[in-house]
N, CA, C and O atoms as CSV, one atom per row, in Angstrom:
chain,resi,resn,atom,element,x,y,z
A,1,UNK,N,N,-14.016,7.102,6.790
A,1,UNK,CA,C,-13.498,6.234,5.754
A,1,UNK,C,C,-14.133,4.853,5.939
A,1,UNK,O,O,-13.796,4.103,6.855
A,2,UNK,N,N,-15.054,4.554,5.040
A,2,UNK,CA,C,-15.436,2.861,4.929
A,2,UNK,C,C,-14.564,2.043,4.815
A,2,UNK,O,O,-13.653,2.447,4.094
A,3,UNK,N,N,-14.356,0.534,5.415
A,3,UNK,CA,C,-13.587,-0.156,4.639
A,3,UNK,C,C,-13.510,-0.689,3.476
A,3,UNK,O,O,-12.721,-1.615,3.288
A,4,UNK,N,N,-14.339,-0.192,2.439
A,4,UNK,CA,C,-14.191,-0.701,1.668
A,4,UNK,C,C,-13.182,-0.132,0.475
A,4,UNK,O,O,-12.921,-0.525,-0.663
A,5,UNK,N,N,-12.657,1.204,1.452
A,5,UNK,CA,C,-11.795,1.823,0.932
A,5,UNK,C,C,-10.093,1.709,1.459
A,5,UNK,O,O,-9.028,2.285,1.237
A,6,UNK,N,N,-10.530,0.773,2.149
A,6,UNK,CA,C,-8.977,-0.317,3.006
A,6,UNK,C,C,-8.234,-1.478,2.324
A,6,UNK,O,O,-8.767,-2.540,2.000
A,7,UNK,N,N,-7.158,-1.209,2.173
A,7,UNK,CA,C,-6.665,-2.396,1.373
A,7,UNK,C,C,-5.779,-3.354,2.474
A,7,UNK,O,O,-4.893,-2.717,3.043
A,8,UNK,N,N,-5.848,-4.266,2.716
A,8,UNK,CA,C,-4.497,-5.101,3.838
A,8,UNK,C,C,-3.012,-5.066,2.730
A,8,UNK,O,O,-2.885,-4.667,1.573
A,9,UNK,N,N,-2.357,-5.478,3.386
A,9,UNK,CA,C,-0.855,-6.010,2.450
A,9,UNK,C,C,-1.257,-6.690,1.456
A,9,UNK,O,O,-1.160,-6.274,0.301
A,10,UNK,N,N,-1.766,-7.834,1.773
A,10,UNK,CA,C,-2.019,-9.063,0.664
A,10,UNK,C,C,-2.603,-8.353,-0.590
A,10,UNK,O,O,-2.200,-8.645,-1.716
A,11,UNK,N,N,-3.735,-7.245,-0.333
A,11,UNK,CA,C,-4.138,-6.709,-1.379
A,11,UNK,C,C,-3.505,-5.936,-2.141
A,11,UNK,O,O,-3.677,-6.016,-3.357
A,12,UNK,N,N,-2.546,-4.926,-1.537
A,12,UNK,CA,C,-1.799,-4.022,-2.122
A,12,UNK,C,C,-0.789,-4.966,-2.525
A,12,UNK,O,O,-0.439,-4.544,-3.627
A,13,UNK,N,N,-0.236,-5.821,-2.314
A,13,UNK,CA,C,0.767,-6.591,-3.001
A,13,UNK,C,C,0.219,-6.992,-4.175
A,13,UNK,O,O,0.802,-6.662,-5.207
A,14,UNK,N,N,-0.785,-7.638,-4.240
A,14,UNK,CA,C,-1.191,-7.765,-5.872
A,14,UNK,C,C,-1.806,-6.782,-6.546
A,14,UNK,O,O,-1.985,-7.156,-7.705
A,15,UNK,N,N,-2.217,-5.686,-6.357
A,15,UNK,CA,C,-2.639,-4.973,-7.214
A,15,UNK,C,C,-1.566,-4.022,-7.499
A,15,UNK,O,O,-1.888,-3.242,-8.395
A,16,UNK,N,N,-0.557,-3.861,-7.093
A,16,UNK,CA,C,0.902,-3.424,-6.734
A,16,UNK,C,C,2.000,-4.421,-8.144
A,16,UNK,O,O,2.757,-4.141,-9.073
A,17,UNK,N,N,1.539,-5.397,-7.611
A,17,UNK,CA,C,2.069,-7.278,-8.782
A,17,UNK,C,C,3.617,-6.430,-8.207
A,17,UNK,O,O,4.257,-5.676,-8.939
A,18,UNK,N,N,4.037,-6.791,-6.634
A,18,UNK,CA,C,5.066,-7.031,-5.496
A,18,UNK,C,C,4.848,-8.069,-4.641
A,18,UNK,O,O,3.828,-8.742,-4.492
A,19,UNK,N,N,6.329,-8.162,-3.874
A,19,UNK,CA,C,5.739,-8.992,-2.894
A,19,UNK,C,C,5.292,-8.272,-1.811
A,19,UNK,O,O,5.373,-7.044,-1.812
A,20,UNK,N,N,4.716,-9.038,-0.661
A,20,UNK,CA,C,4.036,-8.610,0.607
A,20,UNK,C,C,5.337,-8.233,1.245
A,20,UNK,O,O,4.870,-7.701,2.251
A,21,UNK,N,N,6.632,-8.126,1.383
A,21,UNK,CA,C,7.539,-8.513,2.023
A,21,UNK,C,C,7.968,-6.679,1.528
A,21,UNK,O,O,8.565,-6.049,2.401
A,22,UNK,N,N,7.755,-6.163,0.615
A,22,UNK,CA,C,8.079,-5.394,-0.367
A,22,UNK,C,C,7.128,-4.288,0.074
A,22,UNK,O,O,7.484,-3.110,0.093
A,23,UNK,N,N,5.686,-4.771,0.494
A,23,UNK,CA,C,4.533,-3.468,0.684
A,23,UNK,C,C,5.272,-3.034,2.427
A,23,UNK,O,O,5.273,-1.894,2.891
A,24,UNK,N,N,5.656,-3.875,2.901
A,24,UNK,CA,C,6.135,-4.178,4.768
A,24,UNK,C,C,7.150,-2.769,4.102
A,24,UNK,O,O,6.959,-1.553,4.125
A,25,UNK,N,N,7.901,-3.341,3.720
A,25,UNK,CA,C,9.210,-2.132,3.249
A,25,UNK,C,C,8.970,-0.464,2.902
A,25,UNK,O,O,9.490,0.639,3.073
A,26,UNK,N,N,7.863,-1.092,2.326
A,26,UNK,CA,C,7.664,0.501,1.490
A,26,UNK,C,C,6.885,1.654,2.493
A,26,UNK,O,O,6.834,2.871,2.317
A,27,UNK,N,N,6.150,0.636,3.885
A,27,UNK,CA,C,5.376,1.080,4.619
A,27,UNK,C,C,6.224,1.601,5.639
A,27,UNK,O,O,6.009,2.708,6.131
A,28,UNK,N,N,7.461,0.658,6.094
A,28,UNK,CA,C,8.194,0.915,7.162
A,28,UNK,C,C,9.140,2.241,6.853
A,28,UNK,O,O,9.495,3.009,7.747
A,29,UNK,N,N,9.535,2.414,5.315
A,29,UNK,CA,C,10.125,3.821,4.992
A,29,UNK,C,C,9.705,4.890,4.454
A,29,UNK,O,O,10.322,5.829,3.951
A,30,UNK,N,N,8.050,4.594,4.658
A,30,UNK,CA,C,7.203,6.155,4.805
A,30,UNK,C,C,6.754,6.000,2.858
A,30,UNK,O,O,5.914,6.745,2.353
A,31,UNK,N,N,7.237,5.305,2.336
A,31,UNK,CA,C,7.172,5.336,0.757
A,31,UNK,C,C,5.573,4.728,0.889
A,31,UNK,O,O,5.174,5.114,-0.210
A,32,UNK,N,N,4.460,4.076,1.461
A,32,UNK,CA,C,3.612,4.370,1.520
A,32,UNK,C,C,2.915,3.914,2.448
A,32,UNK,O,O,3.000,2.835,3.033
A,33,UNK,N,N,1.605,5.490,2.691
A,33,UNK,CA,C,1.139,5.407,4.165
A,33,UNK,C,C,0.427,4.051,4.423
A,33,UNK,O,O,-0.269,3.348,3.691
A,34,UNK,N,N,0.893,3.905,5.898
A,34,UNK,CA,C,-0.543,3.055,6.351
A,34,UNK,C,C,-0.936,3.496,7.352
A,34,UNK,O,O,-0.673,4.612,7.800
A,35,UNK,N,N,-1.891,2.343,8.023
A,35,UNK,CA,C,-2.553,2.871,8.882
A,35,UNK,C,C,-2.205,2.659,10.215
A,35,UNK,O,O,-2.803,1.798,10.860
A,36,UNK,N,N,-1.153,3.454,10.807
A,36,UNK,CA,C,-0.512,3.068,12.530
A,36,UNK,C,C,0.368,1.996,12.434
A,36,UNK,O,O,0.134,0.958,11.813
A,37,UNK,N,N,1.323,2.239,13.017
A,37,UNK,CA,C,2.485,0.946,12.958
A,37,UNK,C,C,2.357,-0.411,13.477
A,37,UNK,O,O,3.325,-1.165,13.570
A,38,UNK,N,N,0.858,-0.809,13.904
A,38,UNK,CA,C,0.565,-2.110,14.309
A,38,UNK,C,C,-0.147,-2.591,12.998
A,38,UNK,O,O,-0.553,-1.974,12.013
A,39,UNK,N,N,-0.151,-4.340,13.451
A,39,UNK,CA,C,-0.619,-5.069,12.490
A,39,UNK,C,C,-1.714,-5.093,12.709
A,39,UNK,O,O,-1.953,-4.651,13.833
A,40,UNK,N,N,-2.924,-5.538,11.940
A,40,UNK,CA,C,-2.639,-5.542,10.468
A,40,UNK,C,C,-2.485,-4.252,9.818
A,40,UNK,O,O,-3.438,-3.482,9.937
A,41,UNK,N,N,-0.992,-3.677,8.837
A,41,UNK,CA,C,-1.627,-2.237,8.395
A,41,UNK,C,C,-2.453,-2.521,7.029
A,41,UNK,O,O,-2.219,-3.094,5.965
A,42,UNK,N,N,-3.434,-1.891,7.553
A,42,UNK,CA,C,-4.292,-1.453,6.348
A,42,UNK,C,C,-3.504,0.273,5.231
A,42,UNK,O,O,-2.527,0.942,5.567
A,43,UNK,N,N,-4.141,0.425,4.326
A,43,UNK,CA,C,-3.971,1.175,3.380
A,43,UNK,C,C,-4.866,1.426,2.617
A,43,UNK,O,O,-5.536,0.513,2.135
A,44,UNK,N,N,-5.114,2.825,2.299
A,44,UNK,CA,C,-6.028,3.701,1.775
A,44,UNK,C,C,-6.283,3.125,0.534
A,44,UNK,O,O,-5.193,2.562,0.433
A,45,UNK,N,N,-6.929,2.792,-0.600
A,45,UNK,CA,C,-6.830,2.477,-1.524
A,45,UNK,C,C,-6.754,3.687,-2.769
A,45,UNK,O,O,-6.393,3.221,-3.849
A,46,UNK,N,N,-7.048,5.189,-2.763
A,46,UNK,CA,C,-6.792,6.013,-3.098
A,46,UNK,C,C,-5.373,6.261,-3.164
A,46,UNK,O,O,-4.728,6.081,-4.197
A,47,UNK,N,N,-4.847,6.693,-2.022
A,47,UNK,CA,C,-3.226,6.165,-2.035
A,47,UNK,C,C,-2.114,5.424,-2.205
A,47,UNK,O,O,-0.938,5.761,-2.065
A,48,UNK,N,N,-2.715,4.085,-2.612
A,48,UNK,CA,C,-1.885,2.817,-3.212
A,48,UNK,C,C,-2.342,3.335,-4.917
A,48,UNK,O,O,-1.427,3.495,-5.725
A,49,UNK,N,N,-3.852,3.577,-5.367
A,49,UNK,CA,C,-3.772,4.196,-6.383
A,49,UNK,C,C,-2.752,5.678,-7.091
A,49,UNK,O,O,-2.072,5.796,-8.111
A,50,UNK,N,N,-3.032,6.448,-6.153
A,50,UNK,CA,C,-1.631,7.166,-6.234
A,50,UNK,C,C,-0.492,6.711,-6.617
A,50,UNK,O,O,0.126,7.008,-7.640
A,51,UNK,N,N,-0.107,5.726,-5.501
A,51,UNK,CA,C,1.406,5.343,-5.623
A,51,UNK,C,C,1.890,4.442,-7.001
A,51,UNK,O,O,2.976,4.399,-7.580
A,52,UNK,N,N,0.779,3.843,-7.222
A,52,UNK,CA,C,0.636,2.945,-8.465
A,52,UNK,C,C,0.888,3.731,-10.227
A,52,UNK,O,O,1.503,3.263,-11.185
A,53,UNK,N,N,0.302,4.758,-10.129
A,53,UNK,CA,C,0.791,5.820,-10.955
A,53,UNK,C,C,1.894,6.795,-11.313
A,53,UNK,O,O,2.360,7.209,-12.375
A,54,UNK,N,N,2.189,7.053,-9.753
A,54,UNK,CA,C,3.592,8.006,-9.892
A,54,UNK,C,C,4.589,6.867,-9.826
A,54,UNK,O,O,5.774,7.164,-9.977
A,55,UNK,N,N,4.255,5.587,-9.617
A,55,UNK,CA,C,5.404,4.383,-9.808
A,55,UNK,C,C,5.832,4.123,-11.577
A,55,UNK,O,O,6.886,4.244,-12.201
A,56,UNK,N,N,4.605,3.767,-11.912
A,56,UNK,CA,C,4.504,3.921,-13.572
A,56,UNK,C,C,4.835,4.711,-14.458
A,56,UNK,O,O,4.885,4.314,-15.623
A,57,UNK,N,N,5.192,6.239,-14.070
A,57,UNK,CA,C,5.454,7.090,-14.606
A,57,UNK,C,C,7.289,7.089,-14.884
A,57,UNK,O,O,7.906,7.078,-15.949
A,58,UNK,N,N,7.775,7.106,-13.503
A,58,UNK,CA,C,9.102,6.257,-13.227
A,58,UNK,C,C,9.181,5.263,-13.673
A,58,UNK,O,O,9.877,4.543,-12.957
A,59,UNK,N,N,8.883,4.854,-14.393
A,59,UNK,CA,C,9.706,3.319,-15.488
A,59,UNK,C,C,9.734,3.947,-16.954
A,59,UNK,O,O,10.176,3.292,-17.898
């Protein structure tokens, strides 16, 4: 996996349009993966894409 396929918090929080406080949450209750429970977690960007869709669908 390149990083350019890594997103940090800060990123998934805005492309998410959440807070960072909110991606911490969603990571800590498995609602979406990251990468190992140390900081910084990174995140797949395929999988925040995922999550971004089946979120949208639910509204």
């Amino acid at each position: 996996m390149s990083d350019e396929q890594l997103m940090t918090i800060e990123e998934v929080a805005k492309y998410l349009e959440i807070k960072t406080v909110t991606v911490k949450r969603y990571a800590r209750e498995g609602l979406l993966d990251s990468s190992g429970g140390n900081e910084p977690l990174l995140f797949e960007r395929t999988k925040v894409e995922r999550f971004k869709d089946i979120q949208s669908r639910l509204r």
